[in-house]
C-alpha positions as CSV (number, residue, x, y, z in Angstrom):
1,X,-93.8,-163.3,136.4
2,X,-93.3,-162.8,132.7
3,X,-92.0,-165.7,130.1
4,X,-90.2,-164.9,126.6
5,X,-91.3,-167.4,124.1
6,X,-88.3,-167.7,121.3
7,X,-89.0,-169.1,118.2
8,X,-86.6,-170.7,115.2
9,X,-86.6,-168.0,112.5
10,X,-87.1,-170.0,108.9
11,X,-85.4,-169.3,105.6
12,X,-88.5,-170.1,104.1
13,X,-92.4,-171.4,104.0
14,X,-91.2,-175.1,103.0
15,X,-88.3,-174.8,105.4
16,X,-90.8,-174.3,108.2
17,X,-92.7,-177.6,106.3
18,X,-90.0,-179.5,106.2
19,X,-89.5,-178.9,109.4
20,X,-92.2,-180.1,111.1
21,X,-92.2,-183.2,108.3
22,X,-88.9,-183.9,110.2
23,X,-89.7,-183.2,113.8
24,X,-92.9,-185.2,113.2
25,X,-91.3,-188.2,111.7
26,X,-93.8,-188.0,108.8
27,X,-94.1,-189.3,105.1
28,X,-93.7,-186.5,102.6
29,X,-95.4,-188.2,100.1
30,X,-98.5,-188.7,102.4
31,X,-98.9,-185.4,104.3
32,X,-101.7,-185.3,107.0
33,X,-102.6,-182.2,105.7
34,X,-105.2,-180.7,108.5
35,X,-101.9,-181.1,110.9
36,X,-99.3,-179.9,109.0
37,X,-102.3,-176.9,108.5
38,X,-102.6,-176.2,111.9
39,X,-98.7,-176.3,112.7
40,X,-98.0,-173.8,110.2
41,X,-101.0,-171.5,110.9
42,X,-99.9,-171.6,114.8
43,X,-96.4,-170.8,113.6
44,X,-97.5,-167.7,111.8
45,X,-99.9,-166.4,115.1
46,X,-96.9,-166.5,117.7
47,X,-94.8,-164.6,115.3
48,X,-97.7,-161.9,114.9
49,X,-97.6,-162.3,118.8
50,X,-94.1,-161.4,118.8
51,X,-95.1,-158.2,116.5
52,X,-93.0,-160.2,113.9
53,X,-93.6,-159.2,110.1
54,X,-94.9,-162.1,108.3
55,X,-93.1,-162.6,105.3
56,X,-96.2,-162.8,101.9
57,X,-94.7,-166.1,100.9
58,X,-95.5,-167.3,104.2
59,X,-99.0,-166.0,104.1
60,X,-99.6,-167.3,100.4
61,X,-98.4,-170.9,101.3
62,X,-100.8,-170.9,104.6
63,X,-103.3,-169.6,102.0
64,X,-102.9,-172.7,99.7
65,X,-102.7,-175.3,103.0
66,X,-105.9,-173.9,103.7
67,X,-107.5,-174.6,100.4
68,X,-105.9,-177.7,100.0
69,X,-107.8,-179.0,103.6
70,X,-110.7,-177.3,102.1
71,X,-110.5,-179.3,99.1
72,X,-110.0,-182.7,100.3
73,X,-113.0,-182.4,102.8
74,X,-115.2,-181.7,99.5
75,X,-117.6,-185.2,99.2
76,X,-116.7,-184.6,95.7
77,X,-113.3,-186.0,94.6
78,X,-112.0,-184.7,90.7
79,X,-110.1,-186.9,88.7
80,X,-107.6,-186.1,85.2
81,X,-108.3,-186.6,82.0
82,X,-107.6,-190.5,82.2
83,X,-110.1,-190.7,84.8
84,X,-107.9,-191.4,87.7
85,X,-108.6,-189.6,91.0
86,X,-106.5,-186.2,91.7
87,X,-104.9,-186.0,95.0
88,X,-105.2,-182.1,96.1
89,X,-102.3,-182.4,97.8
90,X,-100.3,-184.1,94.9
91,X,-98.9,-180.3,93.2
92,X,-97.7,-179.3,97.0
93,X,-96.0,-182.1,97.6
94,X,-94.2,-181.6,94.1
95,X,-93.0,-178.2,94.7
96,X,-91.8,-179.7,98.2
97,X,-90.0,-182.4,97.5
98,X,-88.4,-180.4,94.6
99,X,-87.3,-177.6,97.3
100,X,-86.1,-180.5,99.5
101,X,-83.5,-181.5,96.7
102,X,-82.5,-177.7,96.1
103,X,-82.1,-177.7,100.1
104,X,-80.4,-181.0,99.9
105,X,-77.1,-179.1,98.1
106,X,-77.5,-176.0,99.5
107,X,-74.6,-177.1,101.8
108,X,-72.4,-178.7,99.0
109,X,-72.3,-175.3,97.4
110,X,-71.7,-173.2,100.1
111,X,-68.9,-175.5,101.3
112,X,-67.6,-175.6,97.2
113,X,-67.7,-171.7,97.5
114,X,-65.7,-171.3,100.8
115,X,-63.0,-174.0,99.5
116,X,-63.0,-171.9,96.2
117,X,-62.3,-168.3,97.8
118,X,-59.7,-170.1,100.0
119,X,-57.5,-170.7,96.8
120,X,-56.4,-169.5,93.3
121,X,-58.7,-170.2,90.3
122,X,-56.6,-172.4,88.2
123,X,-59.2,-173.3,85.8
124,X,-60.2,-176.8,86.4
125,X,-63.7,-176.1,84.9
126,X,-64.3,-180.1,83.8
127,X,-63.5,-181.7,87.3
128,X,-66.1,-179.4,88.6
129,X,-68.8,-179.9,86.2
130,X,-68.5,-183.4,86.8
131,X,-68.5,-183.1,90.5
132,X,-71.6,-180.9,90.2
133,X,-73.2,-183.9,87.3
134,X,-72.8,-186.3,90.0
135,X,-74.3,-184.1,93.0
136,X,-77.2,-183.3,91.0
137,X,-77.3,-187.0,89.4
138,X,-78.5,-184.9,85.8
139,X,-78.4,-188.4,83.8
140,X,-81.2,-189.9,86.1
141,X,-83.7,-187.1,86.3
142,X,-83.5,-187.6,82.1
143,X,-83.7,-190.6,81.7
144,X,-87.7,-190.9,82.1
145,X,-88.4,-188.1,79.4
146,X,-88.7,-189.6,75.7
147,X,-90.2,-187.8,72.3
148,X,-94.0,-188.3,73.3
149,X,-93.2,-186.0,76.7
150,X,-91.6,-183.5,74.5
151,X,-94.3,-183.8,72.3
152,X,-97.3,-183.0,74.7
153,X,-95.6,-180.5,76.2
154,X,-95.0,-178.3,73.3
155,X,-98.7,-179.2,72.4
156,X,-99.7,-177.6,75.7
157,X,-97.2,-174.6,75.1
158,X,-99.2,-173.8,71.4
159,X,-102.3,-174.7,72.8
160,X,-102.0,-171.8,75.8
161,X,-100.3,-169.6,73.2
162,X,-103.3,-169.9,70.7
163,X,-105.7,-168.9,73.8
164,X,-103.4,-165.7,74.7
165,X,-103.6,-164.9,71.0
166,X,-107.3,-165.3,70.2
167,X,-108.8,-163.2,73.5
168,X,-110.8,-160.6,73.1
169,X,-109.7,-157.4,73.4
170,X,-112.1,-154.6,74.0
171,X,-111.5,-150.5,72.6
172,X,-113.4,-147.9,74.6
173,X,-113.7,-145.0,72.1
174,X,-115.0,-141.7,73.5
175,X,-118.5,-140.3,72.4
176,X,-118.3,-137.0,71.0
177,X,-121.5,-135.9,72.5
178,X,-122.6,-134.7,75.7
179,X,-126.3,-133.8,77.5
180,X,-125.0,-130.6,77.9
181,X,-123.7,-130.2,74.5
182,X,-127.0,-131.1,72.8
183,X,-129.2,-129.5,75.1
184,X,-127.3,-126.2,73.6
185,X,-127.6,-127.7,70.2
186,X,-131.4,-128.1,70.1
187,X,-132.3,-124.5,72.2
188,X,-130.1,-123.6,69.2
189,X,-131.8,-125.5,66.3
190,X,-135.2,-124.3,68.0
191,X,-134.3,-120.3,67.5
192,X,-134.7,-120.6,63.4
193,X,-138.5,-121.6,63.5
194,X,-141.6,-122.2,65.7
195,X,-140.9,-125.8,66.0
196,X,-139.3,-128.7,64.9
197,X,-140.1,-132.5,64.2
198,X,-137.7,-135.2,66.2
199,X,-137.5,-136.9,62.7
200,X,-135.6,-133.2,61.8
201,X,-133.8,-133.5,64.5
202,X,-132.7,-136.9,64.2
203,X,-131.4,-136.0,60.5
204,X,-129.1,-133.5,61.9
205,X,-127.6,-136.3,63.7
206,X,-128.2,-139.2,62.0
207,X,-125.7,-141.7,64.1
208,X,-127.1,-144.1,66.7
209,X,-125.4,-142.7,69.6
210,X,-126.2,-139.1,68.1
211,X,-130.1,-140.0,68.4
212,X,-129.6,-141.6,71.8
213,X,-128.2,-138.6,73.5
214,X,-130.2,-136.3,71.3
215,X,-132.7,-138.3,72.7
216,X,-131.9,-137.7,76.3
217,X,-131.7,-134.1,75.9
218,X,-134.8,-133.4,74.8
219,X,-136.0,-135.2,77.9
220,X,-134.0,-133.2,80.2
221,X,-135.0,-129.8,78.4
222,X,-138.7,-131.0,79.0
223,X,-138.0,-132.0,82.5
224,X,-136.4,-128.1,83.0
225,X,-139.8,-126.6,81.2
226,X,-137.2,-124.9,78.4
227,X,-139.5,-126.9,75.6
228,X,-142.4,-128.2,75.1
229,X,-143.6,-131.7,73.2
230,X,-146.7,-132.1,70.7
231,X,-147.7,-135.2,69.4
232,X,-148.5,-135.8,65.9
233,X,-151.6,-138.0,64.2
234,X,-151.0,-141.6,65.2
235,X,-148.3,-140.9,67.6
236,X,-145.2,-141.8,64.5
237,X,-143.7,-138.9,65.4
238,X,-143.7,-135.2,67.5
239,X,-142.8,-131.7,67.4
240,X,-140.5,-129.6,69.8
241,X,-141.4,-126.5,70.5
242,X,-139.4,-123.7,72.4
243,X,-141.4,-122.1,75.6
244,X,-141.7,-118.7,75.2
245,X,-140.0,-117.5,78.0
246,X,-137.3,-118.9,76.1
247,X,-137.9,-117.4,72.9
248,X,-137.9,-113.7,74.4
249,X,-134.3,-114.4,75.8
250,X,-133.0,-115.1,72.5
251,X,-135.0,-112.6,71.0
């Protein structure tokens, strides 16, 4: 005997938290957060279950549950700039309760809209954006923001727009040497006399990078027996000589 589990399909990751807020009878301000954790995370496995695709703002908001439990089992606890304890859970809760007013006129509009289609638009714009004023309550959610608030936020605004301004930025330019190249170079430079002094060679190329993979191409033409090295008195400098097998070819 088989059973079919059916489950509520959400709008949304806080409509599934709000959810269980309600069901739970809990305070939203005080979330037990290794509960509300495990409800959501058990939500998510029945709809993989179900072969269900899980929605990514499901998965990122299960993702930030998780780190907020992680956070508040830390021994360490962090605190602002005024030295007052931060809540982890404090930002959530925010961006929840701000969704919950959203949600909370969700219904007014879609009942505004449906009386709207069922008449004529006669232009009664005022009585509306009052009606609207009062749903929202628009006067109260000002009220608590004077000139200092403005103040620090623009401060915060330049501050973040001096950082974007003043990163470094890094230019990869291309080198316009190769091994290969140079290996070619100095057989070359080798066919117009017996042998040749690295101090030669490095004024043919006089750049840093020019000497470096000079450099390494000497070592790689040593490495293939196509030249030989002598050292000079007191080891300053050395000579590079072509092998002789080498010199017949180009003979």
């Amino acid at each position: 005997m088989s059973f079919e589990i059916k489950l509520p399909l959400f709008e949304g990751p806080f409509d599934l938290l709000l959810f269980f807020i309600q069901r739970d009878e809990l305070d939203i301000h005080d979330i037990p957060i290794s509960k509300i954790t495990n409800d959501f995370l058990d939500y998510l496995h029945r709809l993989e279950e179900m072969n269900v695709d899980v929605a990514s703002e499901f998965i990122l908001v299960a993702a930030t549950l998780m780190r907020i439990k992680s956070k508040m089992l830390l021994p360490r606890p962090t605190f602002d700039e005024e030295g007052n304890e931060v809540d982890p859970r404090e930002e959530f809760v925010k961006h929840l309760l701000e969704y919950k007013r959203y949600k909370s006129v969700v219904g007014q509009f879609a009942e505004m809209e449906g009386k709207e289609l069922t008449k004529e638009k006669r232009g009664n714009i005022i009585k509306e954006i009052k009606s609207l004023a009062a749903a929202t309550n628009v006067e109260a959610e000002l009220q608590h923001i004077d000139l200092y608030k403005l103040l620090k936020v623009f401060e915060k605004v330049m501050s973040r727009y001096e950082i974007e301004k003043n990163k470094p930025k890094h230019e990869i330019v291309p080198y316009a040497f190769t091994i290969s190249g140079q290996k070619d170079f100095i057989l070359n430079t080798l066919s117009d006399s017996e042998k040749k002094s690295f101090t030669d060679i490095i004024a043919l190329e006089p750049t840093k990078i020019g000497v470096i993979f000079n450099f390494l191409a000497i070592l790689e033409l040593l490495q293939l027996q196509l030249i030989s090295l002598h050292l000079g008195e007191g080891f300053n400098n050395f000579w590079v000589e072509k092998l002789e097998g080498e010199k017949e070819k180009v003979g």
